[in-house]
LUMFITOR-291428 format. One line per 2 residues: number of its first residue (from 1); their letters; for each residue x, y, z of N, C-alpha, C. Coordinates in pm, whole numbers. Each point is the difference from the previous one (the first is absolute). Example, Ala and Ser with C-alpha at 12.3 -4.5 7.8 and 13.67 -1.06 7.14 Angstrom:
2
1) AS) 1319:-569:780:-89:119:0:90:120:0 | -35:105:-72:82:119:6:-77:109:73
END
This chain:
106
1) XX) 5666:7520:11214:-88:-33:-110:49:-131:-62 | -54:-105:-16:-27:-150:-13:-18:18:-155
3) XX) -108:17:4:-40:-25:-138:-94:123:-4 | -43:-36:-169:-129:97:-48:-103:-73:-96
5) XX) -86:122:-9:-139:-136:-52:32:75:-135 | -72:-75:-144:-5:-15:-133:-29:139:-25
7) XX) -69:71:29:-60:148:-4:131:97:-1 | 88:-34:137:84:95:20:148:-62:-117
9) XX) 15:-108:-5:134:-46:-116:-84:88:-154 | -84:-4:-37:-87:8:-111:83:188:-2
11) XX) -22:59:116:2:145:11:157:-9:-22 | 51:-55:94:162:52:-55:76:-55:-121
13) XX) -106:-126:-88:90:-22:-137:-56:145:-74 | -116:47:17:-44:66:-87:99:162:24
15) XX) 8:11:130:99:104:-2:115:1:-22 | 93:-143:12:175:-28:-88:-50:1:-126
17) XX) -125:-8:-76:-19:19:-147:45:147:-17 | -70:101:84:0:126:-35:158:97:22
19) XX) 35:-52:135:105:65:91:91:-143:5 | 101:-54:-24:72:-85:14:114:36:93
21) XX) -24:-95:105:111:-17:93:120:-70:45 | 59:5:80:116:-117:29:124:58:-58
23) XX) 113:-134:33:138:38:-48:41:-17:-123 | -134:-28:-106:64:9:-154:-45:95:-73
25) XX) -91:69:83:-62:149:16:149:112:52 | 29:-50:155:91:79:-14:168:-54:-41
27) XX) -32:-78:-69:158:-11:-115:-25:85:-107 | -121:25:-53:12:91:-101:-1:101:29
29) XX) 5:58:127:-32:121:64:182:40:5 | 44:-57:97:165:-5:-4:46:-6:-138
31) XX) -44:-57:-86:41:-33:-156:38:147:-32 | -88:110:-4:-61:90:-27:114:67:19
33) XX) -30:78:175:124:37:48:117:7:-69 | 74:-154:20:113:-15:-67:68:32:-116
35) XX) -144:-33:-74:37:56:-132:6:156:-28 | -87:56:52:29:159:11:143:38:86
37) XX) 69:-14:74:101:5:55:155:-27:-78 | -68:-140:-51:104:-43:-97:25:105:-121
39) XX) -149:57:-75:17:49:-102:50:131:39 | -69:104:105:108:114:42:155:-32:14
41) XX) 43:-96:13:119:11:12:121:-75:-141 | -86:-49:-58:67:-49:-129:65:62:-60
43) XX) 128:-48:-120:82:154:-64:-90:-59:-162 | -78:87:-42:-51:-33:-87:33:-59:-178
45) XX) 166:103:42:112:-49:-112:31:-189:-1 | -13:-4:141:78:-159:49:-129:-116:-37
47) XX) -103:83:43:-99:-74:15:-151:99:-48 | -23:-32:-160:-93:43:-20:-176:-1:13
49) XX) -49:-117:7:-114:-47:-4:-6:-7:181 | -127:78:64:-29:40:96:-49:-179:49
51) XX) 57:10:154:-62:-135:85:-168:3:-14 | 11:-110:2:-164:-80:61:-46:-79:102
53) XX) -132:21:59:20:-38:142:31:-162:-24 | -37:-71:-86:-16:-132:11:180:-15:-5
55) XX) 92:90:14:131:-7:8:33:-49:115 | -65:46:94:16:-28:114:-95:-32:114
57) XX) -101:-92:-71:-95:-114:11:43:-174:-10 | 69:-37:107:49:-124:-25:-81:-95:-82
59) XX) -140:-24:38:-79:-88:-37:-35:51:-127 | -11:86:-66:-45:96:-101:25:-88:-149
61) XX) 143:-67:-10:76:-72:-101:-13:-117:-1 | -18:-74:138:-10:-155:26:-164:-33:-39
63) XX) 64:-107:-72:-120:-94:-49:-3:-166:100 | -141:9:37:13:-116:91:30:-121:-73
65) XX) 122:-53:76:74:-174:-66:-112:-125:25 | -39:-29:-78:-54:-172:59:126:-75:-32
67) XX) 48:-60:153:54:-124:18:-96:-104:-55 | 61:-83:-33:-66:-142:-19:163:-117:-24
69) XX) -60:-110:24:71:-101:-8:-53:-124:-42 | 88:-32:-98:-8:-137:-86:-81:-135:38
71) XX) 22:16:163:-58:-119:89:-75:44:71 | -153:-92:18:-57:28:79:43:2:113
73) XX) 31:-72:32:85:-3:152:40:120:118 | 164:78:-153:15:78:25:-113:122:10
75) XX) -79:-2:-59:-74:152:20:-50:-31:107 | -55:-106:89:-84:2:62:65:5:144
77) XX) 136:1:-12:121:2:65:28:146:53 | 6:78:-98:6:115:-35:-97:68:45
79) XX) -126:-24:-17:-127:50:50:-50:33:166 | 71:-114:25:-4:-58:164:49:111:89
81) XX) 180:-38:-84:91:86:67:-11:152:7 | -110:73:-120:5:134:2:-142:35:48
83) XX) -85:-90:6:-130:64:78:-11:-56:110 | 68:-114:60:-38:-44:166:177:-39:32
85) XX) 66:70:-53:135:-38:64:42:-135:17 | -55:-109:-65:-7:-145:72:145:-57:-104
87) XX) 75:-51:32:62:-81:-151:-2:-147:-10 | -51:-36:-55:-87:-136:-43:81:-58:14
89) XX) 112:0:-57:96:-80:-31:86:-69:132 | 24:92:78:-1:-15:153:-45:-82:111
91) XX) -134:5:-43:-101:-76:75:-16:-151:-64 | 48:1:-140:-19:-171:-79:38:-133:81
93) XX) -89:-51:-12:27:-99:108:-55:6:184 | -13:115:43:-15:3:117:-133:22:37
95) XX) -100:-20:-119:-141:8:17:-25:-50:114 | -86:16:113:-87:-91:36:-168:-20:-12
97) XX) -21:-90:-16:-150:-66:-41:-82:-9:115 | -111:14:41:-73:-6:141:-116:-86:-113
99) XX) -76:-119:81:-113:-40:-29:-65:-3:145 | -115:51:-48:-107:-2:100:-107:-86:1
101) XX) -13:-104:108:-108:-116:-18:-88:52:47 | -125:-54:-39:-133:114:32:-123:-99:63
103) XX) 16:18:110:-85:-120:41:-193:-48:-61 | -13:-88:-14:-86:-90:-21:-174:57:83
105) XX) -55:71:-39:-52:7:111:-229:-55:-77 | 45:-132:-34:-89:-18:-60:-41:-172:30
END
């Protein structure tokens, strides 16, 4: 399966609306688990206030960082290197230029 037509994407956002899937689906699923496991086994004297799954939900606490940088340069440096692997900085200087003459045909 290649692809799908607008009809059938349309059907499965509307069903991750209802039923949500994937691995941040099942991180909270494991979350869960853990935390029930954890809390059967806690000494409640040591440790009063019962676990929560987001305890053991890595992503659960993290707030997404925006990098940014002072120089345009750099971000765009930065940009390169983390969405096409390229590092600009590397390549400075070693451009090459192609012109194409386009013949006359008039």
């Amino acid at each position: 399966m290649r692809e799908i037509d607008s009809q059938e994407y349309t059907d499965w956002m509307a069903y991750f609306a209802i039923e949500p899937f994937g691995e941040r689906v099942a991180d909270m699923r494991m979350g869960m688990l853990a935390a029930t496991m954890a809390n059967i086994h806690r000494n409640p004297k040591t440790t009063p206030a019962a676990y929560e799954p987001a305890a053991f939900i890595p992503w659960a606490f993290e707030a997404p960082k925006s990098i940014e940088f002072p120089d345009p340069k750099d971000q765009a440096r930065f940009v390169a290197l983390a969405v096409f692997g390229v590092d600009l900085a590397a390549h400075k200087g070693k451009r090459k230029r192609f012109v194409v003459k386009r013949k006359n045909h008039g």
